[in-house]
C-alpha atoms as an extended CHARMM CRD file, in Angstrom:
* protein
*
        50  EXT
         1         1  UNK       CA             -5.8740000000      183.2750000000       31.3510000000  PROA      1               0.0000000000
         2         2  UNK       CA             -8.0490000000      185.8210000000       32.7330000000  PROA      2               0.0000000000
         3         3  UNK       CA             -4.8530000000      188.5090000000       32.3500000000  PROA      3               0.0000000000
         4         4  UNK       CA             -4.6030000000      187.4740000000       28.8250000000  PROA      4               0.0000000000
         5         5  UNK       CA             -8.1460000000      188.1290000000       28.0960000000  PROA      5               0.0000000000
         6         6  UNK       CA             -8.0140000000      191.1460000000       29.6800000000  PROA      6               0.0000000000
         7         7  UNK       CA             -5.1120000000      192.8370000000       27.4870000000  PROA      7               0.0000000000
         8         8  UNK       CA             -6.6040000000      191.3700000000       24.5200000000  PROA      8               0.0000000000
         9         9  UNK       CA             -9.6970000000      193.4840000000       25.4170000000  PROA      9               0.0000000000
        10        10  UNK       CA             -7.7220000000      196.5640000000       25.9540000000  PROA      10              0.0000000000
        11        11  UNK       CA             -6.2490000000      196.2220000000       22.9120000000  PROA      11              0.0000000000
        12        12  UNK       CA             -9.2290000000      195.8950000000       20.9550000000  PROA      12              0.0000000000
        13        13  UNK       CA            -10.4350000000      199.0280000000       22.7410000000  PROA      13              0.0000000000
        14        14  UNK       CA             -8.1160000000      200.9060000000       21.4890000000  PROA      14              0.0000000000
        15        15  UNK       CA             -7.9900000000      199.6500000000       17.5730000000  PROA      15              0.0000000000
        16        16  UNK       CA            -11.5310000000      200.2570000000       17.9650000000  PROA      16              0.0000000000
        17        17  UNK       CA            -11.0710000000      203.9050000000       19.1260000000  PROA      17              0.0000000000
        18        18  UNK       CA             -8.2950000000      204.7250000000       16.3630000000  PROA      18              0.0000000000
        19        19  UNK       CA            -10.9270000000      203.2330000000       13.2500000000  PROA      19              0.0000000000
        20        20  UNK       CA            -13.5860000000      205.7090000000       14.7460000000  PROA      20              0.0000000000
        21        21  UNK       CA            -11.1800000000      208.5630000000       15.1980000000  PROA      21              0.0000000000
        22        22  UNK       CA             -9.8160000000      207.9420000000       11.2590000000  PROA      22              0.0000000000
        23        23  UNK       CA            -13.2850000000      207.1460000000       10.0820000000  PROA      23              0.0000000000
        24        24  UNK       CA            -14.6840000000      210.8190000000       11.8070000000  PROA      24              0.0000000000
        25        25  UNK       CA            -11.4700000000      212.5520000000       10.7500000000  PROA      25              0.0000000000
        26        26  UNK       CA            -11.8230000000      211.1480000000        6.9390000000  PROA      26              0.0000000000
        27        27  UNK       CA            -15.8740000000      211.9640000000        6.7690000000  PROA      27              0.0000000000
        28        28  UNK       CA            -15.8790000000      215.3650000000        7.9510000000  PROA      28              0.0000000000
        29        29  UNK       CA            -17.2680000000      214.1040000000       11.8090000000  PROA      29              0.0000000000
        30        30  UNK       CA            -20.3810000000      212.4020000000       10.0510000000  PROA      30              0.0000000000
        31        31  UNK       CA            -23.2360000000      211.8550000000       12.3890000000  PROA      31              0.0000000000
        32        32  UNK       CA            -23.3450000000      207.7480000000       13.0210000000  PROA      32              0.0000000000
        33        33  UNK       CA            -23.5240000000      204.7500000000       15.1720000000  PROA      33              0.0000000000
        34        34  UNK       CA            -21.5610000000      202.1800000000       16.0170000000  PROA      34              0.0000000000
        35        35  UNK       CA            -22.7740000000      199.0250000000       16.6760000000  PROA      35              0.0000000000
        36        36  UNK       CA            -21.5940000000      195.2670000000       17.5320000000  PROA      36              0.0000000000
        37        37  UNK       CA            -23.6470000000      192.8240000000       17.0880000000  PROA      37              0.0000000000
        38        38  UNK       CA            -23.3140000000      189.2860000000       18.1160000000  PROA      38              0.0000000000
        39        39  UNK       CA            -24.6540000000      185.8550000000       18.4520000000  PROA      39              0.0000000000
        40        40  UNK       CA            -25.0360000000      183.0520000000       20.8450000000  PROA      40              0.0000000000
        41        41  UNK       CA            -21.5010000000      180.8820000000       20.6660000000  PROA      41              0.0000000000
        42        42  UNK       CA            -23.7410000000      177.4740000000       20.9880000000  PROA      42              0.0000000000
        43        43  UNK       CA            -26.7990000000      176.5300000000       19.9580000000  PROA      43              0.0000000000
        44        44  UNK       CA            -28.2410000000      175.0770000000       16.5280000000  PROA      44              0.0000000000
        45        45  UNK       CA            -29.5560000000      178.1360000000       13.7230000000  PROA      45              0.0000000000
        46        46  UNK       CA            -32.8880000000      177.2050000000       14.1260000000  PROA      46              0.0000000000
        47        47  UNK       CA            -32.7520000000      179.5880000000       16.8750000000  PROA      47              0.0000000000
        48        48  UNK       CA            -31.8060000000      182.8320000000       14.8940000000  PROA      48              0.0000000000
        49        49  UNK       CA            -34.0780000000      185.1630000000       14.5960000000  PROA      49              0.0000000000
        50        50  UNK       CA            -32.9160000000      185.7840000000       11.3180000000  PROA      50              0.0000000000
């Protein structure tokens, strides 16, 4: 399972790498930052913050 995991990440690394290399290429190298948020995978809502 781990192994799986593992070239599921890799492969999201690099879609992620080829949208930010089209999105730069498209915009002219645009000054921005990328970020990922997440939340908690248990819990109730009441404890967003949001």
């Amino acid at each position: 399972m781990k192994k799986e995991y593992n070239s599921k990440a890799v492969d999201l690394g690099g879609l992620l790498k080829q949208m930010l290399k089209k999105i730069s290429l498209q915009l002219n190298d645009p000054p921005f930052n990328f970020m990922i948020h997440t939340s908690p995978l248990h819990g109730d809502e009441s404890e967003l913050a949001y």
